[in-house]
C-alpha positions in Angstrom: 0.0 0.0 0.0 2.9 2.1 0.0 2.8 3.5 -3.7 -0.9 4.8 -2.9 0.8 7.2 -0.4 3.4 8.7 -3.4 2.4 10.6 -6.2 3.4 8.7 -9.0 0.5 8.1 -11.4 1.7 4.2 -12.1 1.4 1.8 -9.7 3.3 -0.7 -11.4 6.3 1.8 -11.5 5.2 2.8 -8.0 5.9 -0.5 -6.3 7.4 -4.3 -7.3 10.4 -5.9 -9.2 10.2 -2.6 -11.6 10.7 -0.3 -9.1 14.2 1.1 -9.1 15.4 -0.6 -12.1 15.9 2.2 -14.7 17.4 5.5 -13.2 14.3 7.2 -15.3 11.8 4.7 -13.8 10.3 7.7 -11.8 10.2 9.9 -15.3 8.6 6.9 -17.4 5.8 6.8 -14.3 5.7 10.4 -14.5 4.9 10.8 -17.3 1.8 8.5 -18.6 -0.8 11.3 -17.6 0.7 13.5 -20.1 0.5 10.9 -23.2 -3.2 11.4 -23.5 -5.4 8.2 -22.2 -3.2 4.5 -22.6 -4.9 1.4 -20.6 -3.2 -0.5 -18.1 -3.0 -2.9 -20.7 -1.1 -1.1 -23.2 0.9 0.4 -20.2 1.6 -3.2 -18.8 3.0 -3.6 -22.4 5.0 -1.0 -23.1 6.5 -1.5 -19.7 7.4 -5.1 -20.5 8.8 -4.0 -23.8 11.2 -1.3 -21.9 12.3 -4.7 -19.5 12.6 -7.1 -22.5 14.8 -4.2 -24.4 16.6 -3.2 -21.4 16.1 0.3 -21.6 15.6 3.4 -19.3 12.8 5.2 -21.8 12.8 8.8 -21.8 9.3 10.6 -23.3 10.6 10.1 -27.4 10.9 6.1 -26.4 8.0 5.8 -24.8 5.7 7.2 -27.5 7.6 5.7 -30.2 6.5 2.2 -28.3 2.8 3.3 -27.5 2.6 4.2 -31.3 3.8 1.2 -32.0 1.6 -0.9 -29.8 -1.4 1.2 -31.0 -0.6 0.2 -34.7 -0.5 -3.4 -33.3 -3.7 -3.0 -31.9 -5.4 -1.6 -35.1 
């Protein structure tokens, strides 16, 4: 219940295995409310694509995956 008491926006960045991997894991949480509306799912996925890539992403990464992601989802 920890991560309901900080004001990051993601609880999957907020708390877990994820937490404190990428040195911009606070700035990838940060910033999801400003990338218009994504759901968890598509979240969940782009988070898992930063993991599987090994990657810290800054805001050109991460909405070069959600577009991505969108395209996949038609």
């Amino acid at each position: 219940q920890q991560w309901q008491e900080m004001t990051m926006p993601d609880k999957y960045y907020a708390t877990g295995p994820a937490h404190g991997k990428y040195t911009h894991g606070h700035t990838i949480a940060g910033q999801r409310h400003r990338l218009g509306y994504v759901s968890d799912e598509t979240w969940q996925r782009m988070v898992a694509q930063c993991e599987a890539l090994q990657i810290s992403a800054n805001e050109l990464t991460i909405r070069a995956i959600l577009a991505y992601l969108k395209q996949l989802e038609g």
